[in-house]
C-alpha positions as CSV (number, residue, x, y, z in Angstrom):
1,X,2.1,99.9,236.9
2,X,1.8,99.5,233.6
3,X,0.6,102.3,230.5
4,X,-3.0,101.3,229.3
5,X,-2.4,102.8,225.8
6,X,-2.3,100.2,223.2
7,X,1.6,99.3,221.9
8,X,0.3,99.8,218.4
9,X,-1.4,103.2,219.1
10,X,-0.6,105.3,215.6
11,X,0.2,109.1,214.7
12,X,-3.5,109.1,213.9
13,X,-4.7,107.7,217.4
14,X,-3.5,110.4,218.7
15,X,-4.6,113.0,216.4
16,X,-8.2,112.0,216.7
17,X,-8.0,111.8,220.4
18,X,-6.5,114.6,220.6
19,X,-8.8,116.1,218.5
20,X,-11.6,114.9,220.7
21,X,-10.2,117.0,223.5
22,X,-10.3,120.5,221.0
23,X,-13.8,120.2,221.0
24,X,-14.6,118.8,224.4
25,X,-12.7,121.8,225.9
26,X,-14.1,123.9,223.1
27,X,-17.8,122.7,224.5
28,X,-17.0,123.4,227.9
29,X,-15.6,126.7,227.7
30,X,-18.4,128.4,224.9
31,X,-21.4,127.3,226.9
32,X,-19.6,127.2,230.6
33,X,-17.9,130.7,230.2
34,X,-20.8,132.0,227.8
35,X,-23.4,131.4,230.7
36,X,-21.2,133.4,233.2
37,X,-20.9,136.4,230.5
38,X,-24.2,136.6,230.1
39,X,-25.7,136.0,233.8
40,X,-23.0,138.0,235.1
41,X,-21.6,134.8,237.1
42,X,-25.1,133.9,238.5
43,X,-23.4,131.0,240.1
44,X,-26.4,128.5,240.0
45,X,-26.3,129.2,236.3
46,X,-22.7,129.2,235.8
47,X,-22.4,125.8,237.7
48,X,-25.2,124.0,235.7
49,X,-23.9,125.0,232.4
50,X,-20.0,123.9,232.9
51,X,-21.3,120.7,234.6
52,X,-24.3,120.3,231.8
53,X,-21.6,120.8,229.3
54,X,-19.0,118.4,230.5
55,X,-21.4,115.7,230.9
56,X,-22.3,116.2,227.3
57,X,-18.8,116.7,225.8
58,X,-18.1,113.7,227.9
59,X,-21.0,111.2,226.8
60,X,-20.0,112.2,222.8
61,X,-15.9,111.7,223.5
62,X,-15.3,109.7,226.7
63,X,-15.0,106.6,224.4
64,X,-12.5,108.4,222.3
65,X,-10.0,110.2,224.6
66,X,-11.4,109.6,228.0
67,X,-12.2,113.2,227.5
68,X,-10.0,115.1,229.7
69,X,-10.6,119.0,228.7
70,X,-8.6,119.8,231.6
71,X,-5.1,119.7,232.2
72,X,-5.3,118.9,235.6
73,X,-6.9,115.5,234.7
74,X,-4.5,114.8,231.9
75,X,-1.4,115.5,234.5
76,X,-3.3,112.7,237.1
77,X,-3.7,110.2,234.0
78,X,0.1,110.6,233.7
79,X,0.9,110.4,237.0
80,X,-0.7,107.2,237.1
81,X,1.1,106.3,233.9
82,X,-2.5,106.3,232.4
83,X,-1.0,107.4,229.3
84,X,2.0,108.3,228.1
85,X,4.1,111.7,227.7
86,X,3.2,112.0,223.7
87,X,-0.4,111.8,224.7
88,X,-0.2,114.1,227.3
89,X,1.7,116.6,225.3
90,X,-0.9,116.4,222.2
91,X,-4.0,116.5,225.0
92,X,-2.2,119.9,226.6
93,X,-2.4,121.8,223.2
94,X,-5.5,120.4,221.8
95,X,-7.1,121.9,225.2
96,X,-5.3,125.2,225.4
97,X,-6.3,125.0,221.0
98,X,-10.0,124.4,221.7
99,X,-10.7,126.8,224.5
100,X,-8.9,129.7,223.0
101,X,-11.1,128.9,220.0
102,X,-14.0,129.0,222.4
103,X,-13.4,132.0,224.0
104,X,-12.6,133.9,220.6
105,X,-16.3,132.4,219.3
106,X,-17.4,134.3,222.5
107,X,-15.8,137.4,221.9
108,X,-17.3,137.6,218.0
109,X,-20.8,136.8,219.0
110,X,-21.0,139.6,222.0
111,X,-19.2,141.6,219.7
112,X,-21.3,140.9,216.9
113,X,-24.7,142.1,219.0
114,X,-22.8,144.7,220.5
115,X,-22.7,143.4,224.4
116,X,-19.0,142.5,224.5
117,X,-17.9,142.3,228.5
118,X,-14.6,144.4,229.5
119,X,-13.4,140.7,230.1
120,X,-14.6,137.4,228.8
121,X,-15.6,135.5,231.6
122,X,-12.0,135.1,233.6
123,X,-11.2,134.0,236.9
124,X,-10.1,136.3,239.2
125,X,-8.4,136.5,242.9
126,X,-10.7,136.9,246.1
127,X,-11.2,140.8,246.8
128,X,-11.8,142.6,249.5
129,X,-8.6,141.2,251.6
130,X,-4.9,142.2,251.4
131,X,-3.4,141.1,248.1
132,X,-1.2,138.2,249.6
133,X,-4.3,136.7,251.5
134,X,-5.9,136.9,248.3
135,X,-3.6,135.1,246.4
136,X,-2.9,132.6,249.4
137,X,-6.9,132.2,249.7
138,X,-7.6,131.6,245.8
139,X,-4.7,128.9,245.8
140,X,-6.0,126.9,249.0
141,X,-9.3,127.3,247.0
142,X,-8.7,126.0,243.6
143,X,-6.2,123.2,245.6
144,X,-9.2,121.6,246.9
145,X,-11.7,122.3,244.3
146,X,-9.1,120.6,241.4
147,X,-7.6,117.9,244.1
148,X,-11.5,116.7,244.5
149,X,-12.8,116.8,241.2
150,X,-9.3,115.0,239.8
151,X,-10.0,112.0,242.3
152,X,-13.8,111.6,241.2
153,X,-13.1,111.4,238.1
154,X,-10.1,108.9,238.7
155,X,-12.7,107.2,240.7
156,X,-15.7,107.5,238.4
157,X,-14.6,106.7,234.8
158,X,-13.0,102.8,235.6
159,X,-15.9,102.0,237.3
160,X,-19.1,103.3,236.2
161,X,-20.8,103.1,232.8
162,X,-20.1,106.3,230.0
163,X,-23.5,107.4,230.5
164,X,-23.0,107.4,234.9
165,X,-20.0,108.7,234.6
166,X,-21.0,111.7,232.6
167,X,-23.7,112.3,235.3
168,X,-21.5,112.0,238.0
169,X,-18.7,114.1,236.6
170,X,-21.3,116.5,235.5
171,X,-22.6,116.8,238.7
172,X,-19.1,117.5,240.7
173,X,-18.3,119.9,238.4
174,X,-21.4,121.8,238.9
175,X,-20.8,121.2,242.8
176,X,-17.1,122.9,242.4
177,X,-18.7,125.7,240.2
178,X,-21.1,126.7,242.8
179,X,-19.4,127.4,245.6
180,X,-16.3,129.6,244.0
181,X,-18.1,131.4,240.6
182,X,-19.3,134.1,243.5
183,X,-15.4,134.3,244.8
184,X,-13.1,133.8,241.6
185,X,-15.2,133.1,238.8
186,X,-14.5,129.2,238.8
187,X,-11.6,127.2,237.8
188,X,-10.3,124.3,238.7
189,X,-9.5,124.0,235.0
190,X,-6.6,126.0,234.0
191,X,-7.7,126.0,230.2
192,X,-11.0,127.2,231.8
193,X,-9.1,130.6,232.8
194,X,-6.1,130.7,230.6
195,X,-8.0,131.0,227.4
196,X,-10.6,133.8,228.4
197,X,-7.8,136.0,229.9
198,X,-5.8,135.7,226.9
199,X,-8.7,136.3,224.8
200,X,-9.0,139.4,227.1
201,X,-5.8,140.5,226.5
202,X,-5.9,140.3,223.1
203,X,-9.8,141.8,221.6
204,X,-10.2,144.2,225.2
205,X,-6.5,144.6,226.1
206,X,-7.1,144.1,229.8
207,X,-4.3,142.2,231.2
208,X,-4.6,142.2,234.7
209,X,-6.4,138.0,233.9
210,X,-3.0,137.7,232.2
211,X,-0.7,138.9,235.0
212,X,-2.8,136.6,237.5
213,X,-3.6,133.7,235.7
214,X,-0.2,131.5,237.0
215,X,-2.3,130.6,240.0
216,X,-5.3,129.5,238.7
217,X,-2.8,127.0,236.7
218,X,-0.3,126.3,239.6
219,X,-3.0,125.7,242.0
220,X,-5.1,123.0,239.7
221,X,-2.3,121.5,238.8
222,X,-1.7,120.6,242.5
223,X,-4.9,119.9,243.3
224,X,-4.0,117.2,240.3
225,X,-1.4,115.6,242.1
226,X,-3.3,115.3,245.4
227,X,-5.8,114.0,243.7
228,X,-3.7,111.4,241.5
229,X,-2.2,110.2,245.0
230,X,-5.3,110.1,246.7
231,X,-6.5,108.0,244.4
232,X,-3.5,105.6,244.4
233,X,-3.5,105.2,248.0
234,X,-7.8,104.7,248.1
235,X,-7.6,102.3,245.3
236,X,-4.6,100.0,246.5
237,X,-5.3,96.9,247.4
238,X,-5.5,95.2,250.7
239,X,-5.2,92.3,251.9
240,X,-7.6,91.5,255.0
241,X,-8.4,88.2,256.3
242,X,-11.9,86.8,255.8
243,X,-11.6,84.9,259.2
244,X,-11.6,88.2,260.8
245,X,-14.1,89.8,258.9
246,X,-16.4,87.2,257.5
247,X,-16.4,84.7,260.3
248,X,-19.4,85.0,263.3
249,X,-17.7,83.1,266.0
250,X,-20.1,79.9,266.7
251,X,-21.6,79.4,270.5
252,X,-20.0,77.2,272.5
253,X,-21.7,73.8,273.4
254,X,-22.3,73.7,277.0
C-alpha cells in the first residue's frame, strides 16, 4: 500500500497543513467545549455544537489537511500509510497547539464576565460505580465511540464530496456526543479532553482531569486502530464471480 502524500511535498506543505489542523481543532474545541460550559453538558446541545463545528472546520480545511483535529484519525491515516510519520508528528502538535489555545480562549472569556467553571468543560469517568468499573466502563465506552467514528470517516472522506462528507461526519460526531456527554462529558477525541484538563490544571488548579485523562487518550487511540482495521478488511477487494451472482439460470426447453 502505498503513501498518498505527494514525493515533492515541501517543509511548507506541511506547515500549512499542519496549520490547518491548529485551527480546525481550535474550532472544535471553543464552540464544542464552550457549548458544554455554558449548558452545563445539555447533551443535545453539546452534541450539535461539536458535530456543527466539525462539519464547518471540515468544509473550510478538508481540502487542505483532510482535517483530522483528532489524533485518533491521524493514528488510522498512518496506519493505513495514509500519510507519513513527519505528517503525523506535525498534525499531533498542531492539535494538542490549537485546542489548548481553545480552551485558554475559554478560560479568558468566562473569566472575563466573571462565570469561570471549577473546570473547563473535561471529560470525566462514569460515577456512581466502584472506581475500577468506572475506569473499565469509560474505556469500553470511548473504544467504541472512537473505533466508529474513525471508520466513518475512513469510509466517508474517499468517497463522498467535501460538502457530504462534512455532513456526514458532522452528523456521527453529534451521534457519539449524544449518548456519552450525560456519562463522561464526551471524547472520543483525546485533544477534546487533554487540552480542557490541562487548562484546568493550570487557571483553576483542579487536577483530578489531569490524573484521569490517560484513558480518555488510550481508549480513542484504540478505538483508532479498530477502526483503521475495520476499515481495511470492509474495503478489501473481492473477487466474486459474475456467473454466480449476475447470471439467472435460463428455463429449460422441453
Amino acid at each position: 500500500m502505498k503513501l498518498q502524500q505527494k514525493p515533492n511535498t515541501t517543509f511548507m506543505d506541511i506547515i500549512k497543513r499542519s496549520s490547518a489542523e491548529a485551527v480546525a481543532s481550535f474550532i472544535l474545541i471553543f464552540f464544542g467545549v464552550g457549548t458544554a460550559i455554558i449548558t452545563s453538558f445539555n447533551p443535545v446541545a453539546t452534541a450539535i455544537a461539536f458535530g456543527t463545528a466539525f462539519a464547518v472546520a471540515f468544509y473550510m480545511f478538508g481540502g487542505i489537511s483532510g482535517c483530522h483535529a483528532n489524533p485518533a484519525i491521524s493514528l488510522a491515516k498512518l496506519i493505513l500509510r495514509k500519510i507519513d510519520v513527519r505528517h503525523f508528528v506535525f498534525y499531533i502538535l498542531a492539535q494538542i497547539i490549537g485546542s489548548l489555545l481553545g480552551a485558554i480562549a475559554l478560560f479568558a472569556i468566562f473569566r472575563t464576565v466573571g462565570q469561570t467553571p471549577p473546570v473547563l468543560g473535561t471529560s470525566d469517568l462514569v460515577f456512581g460505580i466502584a472506581t475500577w468499573q468506572s475506569y473499565l466502563v469509560t474505556v469500553v465506552f470511548e473504544t467504541i465511540v472512537s473505533a466508529l467514528l474513525v471508520f466513518v470517516f475512513l469510509h466517508t472522506v474517499p468517497n463522498e464530496t467535501k460538502q457530504k462528507s462534512a455532513l456526514i461526519i458532522g452528523i456521527t460526531i453529534a451521534l457519539v456526543y449524544l449518548f456519552p456527554v450525560g456519562i463522561t462529558g464526551g471524547g472520543a477525541n483525546p485533544v477534546r479532553s487533554l487540552a480542557p484538563a490541562i487548562a484546568s490544571a493550570i487557571f483553576r488548579h483542579s487536577y483530578l482531569p489531569v490524573i484521569r485523562v490517560w484513558v480518555f487518550v488510550v481508549a480513542p487511540l484504540a478505538g483508532s486502530a479498530i477502526g483503521a482495521m475495520g476499515h481495511m478488511i470492509i474495503s478489501k477487494p473481492t473477487s466474486i464471480s459474475n456467473n454466480n451472482t449476475n447470471t439467472i439460470p435460463a428455463k429449460s426447453k422441453k
